[in-house]
C-alpha positions as CSV (number, residue, x, y, z in Angstrom):
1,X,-67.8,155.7,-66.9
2,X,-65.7,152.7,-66.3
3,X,-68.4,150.5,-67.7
4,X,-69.1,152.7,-71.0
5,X,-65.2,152.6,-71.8
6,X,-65.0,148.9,-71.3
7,X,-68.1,148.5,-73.7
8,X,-66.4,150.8,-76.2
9,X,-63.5,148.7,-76.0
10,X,-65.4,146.1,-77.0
11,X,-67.6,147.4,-79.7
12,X,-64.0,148.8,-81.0
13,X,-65.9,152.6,-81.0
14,X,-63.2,154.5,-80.9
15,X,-65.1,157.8,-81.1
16,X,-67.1,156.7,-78.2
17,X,-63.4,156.5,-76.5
18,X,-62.1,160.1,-77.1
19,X,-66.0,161.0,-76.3
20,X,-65.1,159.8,-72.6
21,X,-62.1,161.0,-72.1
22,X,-63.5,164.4,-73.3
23,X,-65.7,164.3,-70.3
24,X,-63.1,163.3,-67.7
25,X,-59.2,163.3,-69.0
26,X,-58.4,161.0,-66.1
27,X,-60.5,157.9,-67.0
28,X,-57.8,156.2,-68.6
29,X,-55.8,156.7,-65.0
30,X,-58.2,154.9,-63.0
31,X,-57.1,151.4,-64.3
32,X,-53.4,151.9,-63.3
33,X,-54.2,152.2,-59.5
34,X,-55.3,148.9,-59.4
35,X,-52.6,145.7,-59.3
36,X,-55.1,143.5,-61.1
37,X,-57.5,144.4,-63.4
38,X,-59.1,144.5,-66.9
39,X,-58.0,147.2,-68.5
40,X,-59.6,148.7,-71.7
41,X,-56.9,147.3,-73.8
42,X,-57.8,143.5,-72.2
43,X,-60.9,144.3,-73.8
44,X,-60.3,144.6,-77.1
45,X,-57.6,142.1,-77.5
46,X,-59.9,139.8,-76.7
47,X,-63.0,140.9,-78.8
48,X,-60.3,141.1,-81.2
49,X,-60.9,145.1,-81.9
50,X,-57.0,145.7,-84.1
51,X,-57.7,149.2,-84.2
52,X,-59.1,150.1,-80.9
53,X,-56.6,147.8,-79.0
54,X,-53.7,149.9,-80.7
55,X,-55.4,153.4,-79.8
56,X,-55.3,152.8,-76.3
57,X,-51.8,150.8,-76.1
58,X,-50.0,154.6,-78.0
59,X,-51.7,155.9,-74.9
60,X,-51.7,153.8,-72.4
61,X,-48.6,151.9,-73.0
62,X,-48.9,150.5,-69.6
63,X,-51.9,148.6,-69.9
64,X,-49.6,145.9,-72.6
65,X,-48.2,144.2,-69.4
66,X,-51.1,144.7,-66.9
67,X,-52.4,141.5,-65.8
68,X,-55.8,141.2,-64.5
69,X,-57.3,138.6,-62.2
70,X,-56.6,135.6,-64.2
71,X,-52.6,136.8,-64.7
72,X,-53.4,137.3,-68.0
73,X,-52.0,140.4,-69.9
74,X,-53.6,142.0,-73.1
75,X,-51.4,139.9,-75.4
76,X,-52.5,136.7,-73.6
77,X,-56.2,137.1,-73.8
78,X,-55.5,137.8,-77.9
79,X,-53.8,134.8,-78.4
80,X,-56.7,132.6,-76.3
81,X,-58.9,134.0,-78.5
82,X,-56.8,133.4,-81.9
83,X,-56.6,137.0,-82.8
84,X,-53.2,136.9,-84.4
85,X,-53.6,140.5,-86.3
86,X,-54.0,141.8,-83.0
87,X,-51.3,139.8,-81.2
88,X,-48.4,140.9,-84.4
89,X,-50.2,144.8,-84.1
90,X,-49.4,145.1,-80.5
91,X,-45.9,143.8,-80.8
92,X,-45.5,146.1,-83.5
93,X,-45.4,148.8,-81.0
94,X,-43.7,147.2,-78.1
95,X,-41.7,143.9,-78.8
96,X,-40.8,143.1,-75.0
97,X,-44.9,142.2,-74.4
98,X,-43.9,138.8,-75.9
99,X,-41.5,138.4,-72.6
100,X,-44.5,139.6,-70.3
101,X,-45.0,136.8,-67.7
102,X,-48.4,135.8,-66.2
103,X,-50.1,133.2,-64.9
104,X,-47.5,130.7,-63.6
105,X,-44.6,132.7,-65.5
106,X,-45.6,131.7,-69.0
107,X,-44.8,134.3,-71.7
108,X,-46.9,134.9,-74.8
109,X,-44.0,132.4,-76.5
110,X,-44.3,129.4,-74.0
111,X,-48.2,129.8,-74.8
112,X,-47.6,129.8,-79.2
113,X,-45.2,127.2,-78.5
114,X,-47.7,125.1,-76.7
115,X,-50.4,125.9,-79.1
116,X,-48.0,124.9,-82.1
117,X,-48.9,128.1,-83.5
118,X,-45.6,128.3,-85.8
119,X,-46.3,131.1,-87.9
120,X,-46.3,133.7,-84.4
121,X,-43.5,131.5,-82.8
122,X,-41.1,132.7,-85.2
123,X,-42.7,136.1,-85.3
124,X,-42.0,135.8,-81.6
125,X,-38.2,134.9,-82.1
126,X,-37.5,137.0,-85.3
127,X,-39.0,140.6,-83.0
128,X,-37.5,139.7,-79.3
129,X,-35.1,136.7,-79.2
130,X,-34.3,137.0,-75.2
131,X,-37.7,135.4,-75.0
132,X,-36.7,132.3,-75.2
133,X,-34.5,132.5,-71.7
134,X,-37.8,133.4,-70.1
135,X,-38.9,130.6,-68.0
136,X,-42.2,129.4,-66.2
137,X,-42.3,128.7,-62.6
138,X,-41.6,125.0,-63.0
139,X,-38.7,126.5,-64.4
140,X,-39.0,125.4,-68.4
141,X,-38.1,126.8,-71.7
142,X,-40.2,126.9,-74.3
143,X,-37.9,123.9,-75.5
144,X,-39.2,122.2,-72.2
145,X,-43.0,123.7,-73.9
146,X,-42.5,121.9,-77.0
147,X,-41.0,118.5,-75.8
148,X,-43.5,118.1,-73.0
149,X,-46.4,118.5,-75.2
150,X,-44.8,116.6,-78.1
151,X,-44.9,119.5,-80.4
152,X,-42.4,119.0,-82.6
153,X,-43.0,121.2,-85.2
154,X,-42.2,123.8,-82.3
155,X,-39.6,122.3,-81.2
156,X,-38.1,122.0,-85.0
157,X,-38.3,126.1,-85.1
158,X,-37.0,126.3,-81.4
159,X,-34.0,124.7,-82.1
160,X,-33.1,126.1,-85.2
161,X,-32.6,129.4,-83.6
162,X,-30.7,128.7,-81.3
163,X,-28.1,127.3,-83.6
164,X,-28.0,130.9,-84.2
165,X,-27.4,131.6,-80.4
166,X,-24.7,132.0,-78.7
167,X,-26.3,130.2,-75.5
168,X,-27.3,127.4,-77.4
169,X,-26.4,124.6,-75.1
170,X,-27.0,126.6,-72.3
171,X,-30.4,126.8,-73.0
172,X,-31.3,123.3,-73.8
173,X,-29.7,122.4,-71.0
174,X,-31.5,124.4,-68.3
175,X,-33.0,122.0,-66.0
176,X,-36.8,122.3,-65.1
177,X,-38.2,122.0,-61.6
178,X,-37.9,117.9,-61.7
179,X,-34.3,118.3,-62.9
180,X,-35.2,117.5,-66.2
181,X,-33.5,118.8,-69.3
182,X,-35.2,118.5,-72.8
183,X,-33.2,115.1,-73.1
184,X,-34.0,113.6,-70.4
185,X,-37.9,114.3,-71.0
186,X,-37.6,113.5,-74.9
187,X,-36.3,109.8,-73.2
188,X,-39.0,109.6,-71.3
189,X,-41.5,110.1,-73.6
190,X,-40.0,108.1,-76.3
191,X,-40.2,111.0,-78.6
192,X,-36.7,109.8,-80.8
193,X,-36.9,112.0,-83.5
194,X,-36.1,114.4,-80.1
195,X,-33.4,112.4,-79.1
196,X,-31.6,111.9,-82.6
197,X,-31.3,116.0,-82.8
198,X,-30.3,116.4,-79.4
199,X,-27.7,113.8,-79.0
200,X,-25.0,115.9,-80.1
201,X,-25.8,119.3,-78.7
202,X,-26.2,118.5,-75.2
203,X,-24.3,117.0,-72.0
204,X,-26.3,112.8,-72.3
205,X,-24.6,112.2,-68.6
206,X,-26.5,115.2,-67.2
207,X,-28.5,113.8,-64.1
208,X,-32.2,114.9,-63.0
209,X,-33.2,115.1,-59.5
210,X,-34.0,111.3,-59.2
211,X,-29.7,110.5,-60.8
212,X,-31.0,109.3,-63.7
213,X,-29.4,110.2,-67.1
214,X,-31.4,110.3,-70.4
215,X,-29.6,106.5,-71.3
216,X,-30.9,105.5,-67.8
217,X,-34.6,106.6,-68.5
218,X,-34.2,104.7,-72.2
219,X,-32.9,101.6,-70.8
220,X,-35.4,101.4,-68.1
221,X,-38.4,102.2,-71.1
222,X,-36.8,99.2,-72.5
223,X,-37.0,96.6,-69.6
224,X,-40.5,97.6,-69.1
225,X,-41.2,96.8,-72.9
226,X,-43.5,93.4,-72.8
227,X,-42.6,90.8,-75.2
228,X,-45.0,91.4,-77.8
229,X,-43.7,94.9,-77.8
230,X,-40.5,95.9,-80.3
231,X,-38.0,96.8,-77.8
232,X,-36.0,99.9,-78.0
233,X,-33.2,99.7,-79.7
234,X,-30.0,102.0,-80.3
235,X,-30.6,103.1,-83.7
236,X,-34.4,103.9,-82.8
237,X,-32.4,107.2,-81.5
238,X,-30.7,107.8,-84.2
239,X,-27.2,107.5,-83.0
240,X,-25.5,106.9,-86.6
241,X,-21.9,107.3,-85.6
242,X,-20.2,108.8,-88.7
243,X,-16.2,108.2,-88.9
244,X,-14.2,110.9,-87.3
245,X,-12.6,112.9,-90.0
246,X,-12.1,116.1,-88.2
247,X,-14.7,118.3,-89.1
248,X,-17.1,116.3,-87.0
249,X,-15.3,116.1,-83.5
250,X,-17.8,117.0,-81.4
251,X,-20.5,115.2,-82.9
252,X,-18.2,112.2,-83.1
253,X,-17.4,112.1,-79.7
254,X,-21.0,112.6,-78.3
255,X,-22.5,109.8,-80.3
256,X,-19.8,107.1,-79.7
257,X,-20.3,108.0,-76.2
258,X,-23.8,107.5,-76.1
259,X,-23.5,104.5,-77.9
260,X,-20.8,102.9,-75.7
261,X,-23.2,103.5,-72.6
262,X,-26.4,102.2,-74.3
263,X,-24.3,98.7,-75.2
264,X,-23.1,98.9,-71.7
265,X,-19.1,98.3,-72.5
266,X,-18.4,102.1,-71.1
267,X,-17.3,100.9,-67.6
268,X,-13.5,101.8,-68.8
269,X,-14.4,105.1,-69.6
270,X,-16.0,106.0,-66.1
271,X,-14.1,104.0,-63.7
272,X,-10.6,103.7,-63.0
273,X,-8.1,100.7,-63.8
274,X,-8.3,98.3,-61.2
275,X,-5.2,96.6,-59.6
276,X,-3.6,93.9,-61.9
277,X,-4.5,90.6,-61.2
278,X,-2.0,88.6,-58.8
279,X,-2.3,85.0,-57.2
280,X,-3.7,87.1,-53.9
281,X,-6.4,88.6,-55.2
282,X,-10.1,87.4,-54.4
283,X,-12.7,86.5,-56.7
284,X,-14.5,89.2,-56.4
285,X,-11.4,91.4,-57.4
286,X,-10.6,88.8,-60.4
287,X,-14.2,89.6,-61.5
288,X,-14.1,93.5,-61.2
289,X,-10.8,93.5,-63.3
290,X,-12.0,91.2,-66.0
291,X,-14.8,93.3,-66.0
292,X,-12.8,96.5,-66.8
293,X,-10.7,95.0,-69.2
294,X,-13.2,93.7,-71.3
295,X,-15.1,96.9,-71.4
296,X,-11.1,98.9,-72.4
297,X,-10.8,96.0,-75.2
298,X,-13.6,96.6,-76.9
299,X,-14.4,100.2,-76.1
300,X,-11.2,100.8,-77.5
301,X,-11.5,98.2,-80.4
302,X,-14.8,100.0,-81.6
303,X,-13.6,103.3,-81.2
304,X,-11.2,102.6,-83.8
305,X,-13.2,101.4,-86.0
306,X,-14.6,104.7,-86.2
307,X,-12.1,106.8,-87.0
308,X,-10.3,107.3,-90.6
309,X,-7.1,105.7,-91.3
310,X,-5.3,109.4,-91.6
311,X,-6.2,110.2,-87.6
312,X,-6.0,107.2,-86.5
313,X,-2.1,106.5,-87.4
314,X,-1.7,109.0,-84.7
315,X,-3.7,107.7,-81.7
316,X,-3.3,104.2,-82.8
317,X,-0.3,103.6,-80.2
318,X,-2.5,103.5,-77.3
319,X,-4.5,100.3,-75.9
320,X,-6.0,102.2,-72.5
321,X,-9.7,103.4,-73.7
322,X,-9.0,107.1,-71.7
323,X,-5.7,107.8,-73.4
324,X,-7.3,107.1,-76.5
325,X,-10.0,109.8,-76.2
326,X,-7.4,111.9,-74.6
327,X,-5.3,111.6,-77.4
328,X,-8.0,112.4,-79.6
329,X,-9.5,115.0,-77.4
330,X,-5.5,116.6,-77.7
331,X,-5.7,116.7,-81.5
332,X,-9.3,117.9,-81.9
333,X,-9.4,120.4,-78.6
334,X,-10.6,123.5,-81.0
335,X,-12.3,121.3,-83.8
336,X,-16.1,121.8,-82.2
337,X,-15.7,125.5,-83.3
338,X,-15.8,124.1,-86.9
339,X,-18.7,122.0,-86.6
340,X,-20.8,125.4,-87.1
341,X,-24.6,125.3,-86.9
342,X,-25.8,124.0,-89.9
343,X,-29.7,123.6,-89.4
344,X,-31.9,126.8,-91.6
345,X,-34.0,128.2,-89.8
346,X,-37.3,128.4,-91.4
347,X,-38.1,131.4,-91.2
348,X,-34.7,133.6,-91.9
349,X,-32.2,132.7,-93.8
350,X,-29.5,134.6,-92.1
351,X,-28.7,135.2,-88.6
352,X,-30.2,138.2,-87.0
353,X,-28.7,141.0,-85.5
354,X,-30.2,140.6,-81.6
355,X,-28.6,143.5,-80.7
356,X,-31.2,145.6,-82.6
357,X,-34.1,143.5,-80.8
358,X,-35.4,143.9,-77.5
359,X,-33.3,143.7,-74.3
């Protein structure tokens, strides 16, 4: 009898269905004894049967996150088969089967997300927005998804809700199994369209498991450059510092960061003041100061040069490169809560109410 329902699932004959469960009200039971298995409902997904699929998921509710032997659930098999009615059907009546893990932890969203399949990925999003903390056993986002496979449409939609997020930065900076965050493998892929939107959202002196930071990975893509090759330069990333006005702190701040490191003059900034010079002091010593001083003078000449003459009348005492950004830091402590997220997502105009989604 098992046989006829699984051919009935895939002819979509839902008469033949209630025909056999007519003759033995228990068939539907036999498929939830078994940990791994096609049920009827893996069946039609994949043949792509709407109707028949949604028969036996009102029920057999259980069958949505069954996995058979390949860790595939229902939903999975639908979308491997690019039968998109049937995927937005099913979710229709239970939202949380787009956070059902299978096969090395990827949810139906890592998998649209991979297949740049933008239309379901905001589907996805818009009907169960938790789905985007879901992550694989290598321990990635879908962010991770869409930068890894240079899907940038994806990763266009991806981070356009979570401006809407409370986690935002949370998220994209969840390290995968390497120690990567999206950064760090945007860098190393060279993908700096990536880099130029992530700049500002993100910690750029986060280290993966090897210490290297995303300005360590660009700087080593651009000593390997040969010299026929255009070597990377700053503004390849995008990092357009804009003059600090007030609105714009944290952007501000991130970008003349990042830029101070990529010229290499931020050795102020992350090491402290040396002794002062004196007739004792060796070479080597003479060198190290000369070294931090040069990198204050100009870290703090440029930094000034970026910021508007109103501010900068009141941070313009200081000559140290750390009381400067202190200084600033002081004024501007609560400004990042006006830089609000700006970006439209493209599929709502508005942000959603996630309490009303799934858990």
């Amino acid at each position: 009898m098992e046989q006829e329902l699984m051919e009935a699932a895939q002819a979509g004959d839902i008469s033949e269905l209630y025909r056999l469960i007519r003759q033995d009200p228990n068939v539907l039971e036999l498929f939830d004894g078994i940990p791994f298995v096609d049920t009827p409902l893996h069946a039609a997904a994949s043949a792509g049967n709407t109707p028949f699929a949604i028969e036996i998921a009102r029920l057999k509710p259980s069958f949505g996150r069954k996995l058979n032997q390949d860790g595939l659930s229902p939903i999975h098999l639908a979308l491997e088969c690019e039968h998109d009615q049937t995927v937005r059907k099913l979710i229709s009546l239970d939202r949380e089967l787009i956070c059902v893990q299978g096969k090395e932890g990827i949810t139906p969203l890592h998998y649209v997300t991979e297949r740049q399949n933008l239309d379901l990925l905001a589907t996805f999003l818009f009907n169960c927005p938790t789905s985007i903390e879901k992550l694989t056993i290598r321990g990635e986002t879908a962010v991770h998804i869409a930068v890894k496979n240079q899907r940038f449409g994806a990763f266009e939609i991806l981070l356009a809700w979570l401006h809407g997020w409370a986690d935002m930065e949370e998220i994209l900076e969840l390290k995968d199994d390497e120690g990567n965050t999206v950064l760090h493998i945007a860098a190393k892929t060279n993908q700096h369209q990536v880099v130029e939107l992530l700049v500002d959202k993100v910690n750029i002196n986060a280290r993966n498991s090897d210490g290297w930071t995303a300005r360590d990975i660009l700087l080593q893509l651009s000593s390997q450059q040969n010299t026929t090759s255009q070597p990377i330069k700053f503004s390849d990333v995008g990092c357009d510092i804009p003059e600090l006005k007030g609105d714009n702190f944290k952007m501000w701040k991130e970008r003349v960061l990042l830029h101070l490191g990529w010229i290499d003059i931020d050795y102020a900034i992350r090491k402290d003041e040396p002794p002062a010079v004196t007739n004792t002091n060796t070479e080597a010593e003479i060198a190290l100061y000369e070294h931090w001083e040069r990198s204050n003078r100009l870290s703090v000449m440029f930094i000034k040069t970026k910021i508007s003459a109103g501010i900068r009348g009141s941070v313009d005492q200081h000559t140290k490169v750390r009381d400067l950004l202190k200084a600033i830091d002081e004024q501007f402590v609560t400004s990042d809560k006006a830089f609000a997220s700006t970006l439209i997502m493209k599929f709502c105009s508005t942000r959603l109410d996630t309490s009303e989604r799934c858990a």
